[in-house]
N, C-alpha and C positions, 0 to 999 in steps of 0.2 A: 504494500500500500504506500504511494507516494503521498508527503507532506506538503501541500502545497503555503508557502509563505507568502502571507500578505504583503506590500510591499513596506509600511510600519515596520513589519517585524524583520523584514529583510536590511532595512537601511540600520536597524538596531545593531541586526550581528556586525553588520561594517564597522558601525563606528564603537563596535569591542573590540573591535581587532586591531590590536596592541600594534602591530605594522603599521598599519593606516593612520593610526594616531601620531606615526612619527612625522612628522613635517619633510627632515633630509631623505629618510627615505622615500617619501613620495616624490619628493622633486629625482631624487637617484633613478626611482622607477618611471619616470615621468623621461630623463634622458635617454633610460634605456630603452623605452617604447621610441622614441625619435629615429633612434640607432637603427632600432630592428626593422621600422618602417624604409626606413633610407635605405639600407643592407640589402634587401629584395629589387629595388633595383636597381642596384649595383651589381650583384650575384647578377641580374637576366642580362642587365646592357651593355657591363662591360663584354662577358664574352660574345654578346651579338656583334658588336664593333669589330671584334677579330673575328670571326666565322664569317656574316652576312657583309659587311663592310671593306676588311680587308683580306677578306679570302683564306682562312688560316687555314693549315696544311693540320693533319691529328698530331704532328710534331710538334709544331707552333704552339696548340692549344698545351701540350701537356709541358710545354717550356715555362708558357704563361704560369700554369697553374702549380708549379714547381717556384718558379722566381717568388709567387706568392706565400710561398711556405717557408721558406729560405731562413728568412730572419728568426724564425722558432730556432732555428737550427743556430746560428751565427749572436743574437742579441737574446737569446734567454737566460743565459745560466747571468750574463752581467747584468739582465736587468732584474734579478733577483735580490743580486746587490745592491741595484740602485733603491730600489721597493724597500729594504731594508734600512737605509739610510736618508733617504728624503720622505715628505709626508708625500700622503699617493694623490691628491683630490689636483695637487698643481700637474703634474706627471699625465693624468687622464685630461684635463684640458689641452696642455701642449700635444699631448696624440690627434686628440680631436682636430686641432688646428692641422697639424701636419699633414692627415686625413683629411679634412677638404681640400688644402692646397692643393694636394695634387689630384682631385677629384675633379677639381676648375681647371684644370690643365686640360685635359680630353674635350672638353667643348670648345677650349679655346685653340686648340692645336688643330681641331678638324676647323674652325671656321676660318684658318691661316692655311689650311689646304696642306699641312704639315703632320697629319696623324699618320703613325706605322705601326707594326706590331711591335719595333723594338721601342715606342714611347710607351705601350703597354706595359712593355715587360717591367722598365722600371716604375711605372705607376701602381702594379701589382704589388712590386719589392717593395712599396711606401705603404702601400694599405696592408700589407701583410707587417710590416714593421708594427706601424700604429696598433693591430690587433696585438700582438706578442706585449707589445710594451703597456698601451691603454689599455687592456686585456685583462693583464695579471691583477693591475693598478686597484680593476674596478672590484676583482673577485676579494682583494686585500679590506679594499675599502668597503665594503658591506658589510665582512665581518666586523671591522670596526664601527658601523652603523647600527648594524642591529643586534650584535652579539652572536656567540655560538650556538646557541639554545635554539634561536629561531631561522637557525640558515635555512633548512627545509622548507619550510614556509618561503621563506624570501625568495631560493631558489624556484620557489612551486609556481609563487605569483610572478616572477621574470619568465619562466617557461611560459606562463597562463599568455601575457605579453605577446611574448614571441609569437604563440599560438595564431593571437588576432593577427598579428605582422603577416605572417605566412599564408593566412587563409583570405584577410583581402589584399596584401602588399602586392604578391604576383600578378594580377589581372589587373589592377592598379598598375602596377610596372610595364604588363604585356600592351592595354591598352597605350601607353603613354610611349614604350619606342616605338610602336605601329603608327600611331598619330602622330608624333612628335620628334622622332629620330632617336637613337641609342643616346649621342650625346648631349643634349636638352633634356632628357631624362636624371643623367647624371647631373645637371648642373640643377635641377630638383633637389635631388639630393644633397646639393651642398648648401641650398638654402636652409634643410633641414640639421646641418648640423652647428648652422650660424644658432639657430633657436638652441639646439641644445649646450652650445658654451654659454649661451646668457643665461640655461636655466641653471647650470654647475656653477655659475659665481656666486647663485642665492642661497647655495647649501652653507649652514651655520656651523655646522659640525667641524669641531678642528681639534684634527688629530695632535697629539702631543709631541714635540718635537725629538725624532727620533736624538738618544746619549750619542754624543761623539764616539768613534772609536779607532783606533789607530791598528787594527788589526787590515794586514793587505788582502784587495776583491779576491784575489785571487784563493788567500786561505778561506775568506767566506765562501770561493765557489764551489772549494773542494767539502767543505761542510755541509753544503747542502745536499750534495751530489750523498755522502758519505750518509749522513741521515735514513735518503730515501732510499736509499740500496742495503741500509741495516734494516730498513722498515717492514716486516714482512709484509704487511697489506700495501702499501707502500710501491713495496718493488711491483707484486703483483699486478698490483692498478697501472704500473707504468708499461710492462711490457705488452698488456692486453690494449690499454687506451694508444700504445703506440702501432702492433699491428691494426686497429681499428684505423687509424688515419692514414696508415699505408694504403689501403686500402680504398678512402674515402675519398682522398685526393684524385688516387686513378680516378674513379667515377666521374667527380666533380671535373675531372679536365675533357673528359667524354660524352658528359649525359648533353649539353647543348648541341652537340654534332649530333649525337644520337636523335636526339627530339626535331629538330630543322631538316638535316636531310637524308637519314635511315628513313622515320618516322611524316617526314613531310611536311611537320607542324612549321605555321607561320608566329612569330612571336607574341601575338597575341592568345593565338591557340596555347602555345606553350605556357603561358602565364595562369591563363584561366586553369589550363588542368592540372599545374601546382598549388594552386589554390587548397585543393585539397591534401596538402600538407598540410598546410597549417590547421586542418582539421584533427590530423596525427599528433599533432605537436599538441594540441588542445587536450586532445583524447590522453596521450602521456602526462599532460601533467594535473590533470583530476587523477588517474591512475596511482600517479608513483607515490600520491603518500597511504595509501589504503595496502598499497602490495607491498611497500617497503615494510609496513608494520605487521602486514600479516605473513609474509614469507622471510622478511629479515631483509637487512641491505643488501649482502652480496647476491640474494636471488635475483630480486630486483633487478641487479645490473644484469646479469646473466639473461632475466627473460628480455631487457631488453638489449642486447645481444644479440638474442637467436632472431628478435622480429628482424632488425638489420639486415640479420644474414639471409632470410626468407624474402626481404624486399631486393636486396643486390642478385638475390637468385633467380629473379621473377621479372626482373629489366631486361636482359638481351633475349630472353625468350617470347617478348612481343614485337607481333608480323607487323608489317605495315598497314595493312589492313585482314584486322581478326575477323574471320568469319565472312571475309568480302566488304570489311564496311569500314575505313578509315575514322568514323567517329569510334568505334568500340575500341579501336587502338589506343583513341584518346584516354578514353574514360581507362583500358586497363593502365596505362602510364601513369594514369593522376592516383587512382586507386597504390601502385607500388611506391607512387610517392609518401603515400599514404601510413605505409608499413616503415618505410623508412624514418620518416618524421616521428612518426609515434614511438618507433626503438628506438632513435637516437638520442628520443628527453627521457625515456625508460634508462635508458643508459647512463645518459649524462648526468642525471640530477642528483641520485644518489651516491653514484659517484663521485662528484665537487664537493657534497658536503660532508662527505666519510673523510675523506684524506684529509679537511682541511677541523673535522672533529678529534681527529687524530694525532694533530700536529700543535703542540706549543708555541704561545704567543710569540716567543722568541728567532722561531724558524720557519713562520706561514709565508713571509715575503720570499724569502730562497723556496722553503717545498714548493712554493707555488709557482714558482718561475720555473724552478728547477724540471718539476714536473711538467709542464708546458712544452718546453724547451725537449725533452728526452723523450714523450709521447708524439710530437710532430716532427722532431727530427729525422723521420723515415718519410713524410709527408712528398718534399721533393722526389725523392726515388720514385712513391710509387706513381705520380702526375708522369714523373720522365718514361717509367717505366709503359704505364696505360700507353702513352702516347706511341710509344717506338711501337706497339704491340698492334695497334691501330691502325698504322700508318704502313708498317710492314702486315697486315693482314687484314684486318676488317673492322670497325669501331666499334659493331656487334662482338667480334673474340674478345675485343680488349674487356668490352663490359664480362665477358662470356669469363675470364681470367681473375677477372674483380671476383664477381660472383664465387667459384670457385676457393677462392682464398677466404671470402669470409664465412662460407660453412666450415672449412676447415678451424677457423679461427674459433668459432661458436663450441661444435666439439672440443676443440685444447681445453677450453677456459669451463667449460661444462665437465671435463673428467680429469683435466690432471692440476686445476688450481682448489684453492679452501675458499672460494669466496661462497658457496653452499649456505658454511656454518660461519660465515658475517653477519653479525644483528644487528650491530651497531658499530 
């Protein structure tokens, strides 16, 4: 029997809930919805610019999508040090900045008749910088906002977020490079993140200035590294969350080749049948706090794992047209998107907040980086790796190859790790 709540008693629970009542936090969650809006179409139009625009080869794409990963690998473990030693709230503003700059680049370079895949490629290295750097910044600084107690929660309601981002940002996006061209969409995007520096100057909240300390980055880096590698849950999470990116990246540098010209889709088609991500991502994060307490944490990840690995399985295995009819292609693509989205906040959410329930005040800024930095550092490979696979063979094998390595991945982490009997 469903409860239905009047809308009195529903505005009541809200304004109980100890989150909402924080002011920084809402302005935090308030950026972060900016972010997640703007991120969708950045995710569709930059790689429309190289595919539809500049004609990119499956090599190109999986360069792009490689260069994008790059700085996990090159700027994590130091910016764990920096995390540890500057307050983060300034650290995520200068990202954000650096992140439009070069997002106002692409509009301006194609209207100078000056756009190439190699101004991509470094425009990728900057926004994959800013993610690495304003990244860690944000996950440091919420713990500091709302404490350890209620990261779940916090985590649950950023997923909830994302959710909306995902389910209207895409067709929002699709619509807007179809009408409006790839790079006037982007330069959308950068208005949205001018809003969100002005809303990060009103947060009140001021961290405490991190103790001087004359110990060199370099011995903090090995500390951190050394932590997470004594860590058993720790370790665990890092080599799983790193084949998972191996992984995710190939995809990410394939599925728009896949969708435009395996699949047919015109970018707005494409946007609309993502859409139904963000329904996955909806669906995960009402999910993840009901299953994480009735199955324990590390099931949780685990089941959301295996959906992962069922949606990477279920991608190259769609025709161009299912059954003779190019819209059912549509719908089953939006559908695996679906699976995806949903396992990856099944995955992620309990995930971020066990490592970081785990870890002492004194080493969240390095675990956090550190971890960052060691879980994407395969990222590039597997982007270079899809692409070569692609490019010498079919954009279908590459996905066909994806696919393969994450059931493989799902069984590993299903029989030969302890995240089973993780509670908390």
């Amino acid at each position: 029997m469903h409860v239905i709540l009047h809308p009195r008693q529903l505005l009541q629970q809200i304004a109980g809930d100890g989150l909402l009542r924080n002011a920084d936090f809402r302005r935090l969650w308030l950026t972060s919805a900016l972010t997640q809006f703007g991120a969708q179409i950045t995710l569709l139009a930059l790689p429309i610019c190289a595919v539809l625009m500049l004609h990119a080869t499956p090599a190109q794409m999986g360069t792009l999508g490689a260069l994008e990963s790059l700085p996990f690998l090159l700027f994590g473990l130091p910016s764990g040090v920096l995390l540890e030693r500057c307050r983060r709230l300034p650290i995520m503003m200068c990202s954000d900045a650096m992140v439009a700059t070069a997002l106002a680049s692409v509009p301006l370079a194609w209207w100078l008749d000056a756009l190439t895949i190699h101004w991509l490629y470094a425009v990728g290295f900057v926004l994959g910088t800013g993610m690495v750097i304003g990244g860690s910044a944000e996950q440091v600084f919420l713990t500091f906002v709302v404490g350890r107690e209620r990261l779940v929660d916090a985590h649950a309601k950023f997923a909830a977020t994302e959710s909306a981002a995902r389910l209207i940002g895409p067709g929002m996006a699709g619509a807007m490079v179809q009408l409006l061209g790839a790079p006037i969409a982007i330069l959308c995007n950068v208005a949205g993140f001018m809003v969100s520096l002005a809303n990060l100057k009103r947060i009140r909240a001021r961290e405490p200035k991190p103790a001087p300390t004359d110990t060199h980055p370099l011995r903090d880096i090995r500390d951190g590294l050394a932590f997470v590698w004594q860590h058993r849950v720790l370790r665990t999470l890092a080599w799983t969350s790193g084949a998972w990116h191996f992984l995710f990246y190939g995809y990410m540098a394939l599925h728009v080749l896949f969708a435009t010209r395996v699949l047919g889709m015109t970018p707005g088609v494409m946007g609309t049948a993502q859409m139904l991500g963000g329904a996955g991502i909806l669906a995960g994060s009402v999910l993840v706090k009901p299953l994480s307490d009735r199955l324990g944490t590390g099931r949780a990840i685990l089941a959301g794992l295996c959906s992962c690995a069922l949606g990477f399985a279920l991608m190259p295995a769609i025709p161009q047209t299912l059954l003779g009819s190019a819209s059912l292609s549509t719908i089953a693509y939006a559908v695996v998107v679906f699976l995806l989205d949903c396992g990856a906040t099944l995955f992620f959410v309990p995930y971020i907040a066990l490592r970081q329930r785990v870890t002492p005040d004194a080493m969240l800024g390095r675990m956090v980086a550190t971890m960052r930095s060691l879980t994407v550092a395969s990222a590039p490979l597997g982007a270079l790796a899809a692409g070569a696979l692609a490019e010498r063979f079919s954009v279908r094998t590459g996905l066909a190859c994806v696919a393969a390595g994450a059931v493989l991945l799902a069984i590993a982490a299903v029989t030969g790790t302890r995240l089973r009997s993780v509670n908390d």
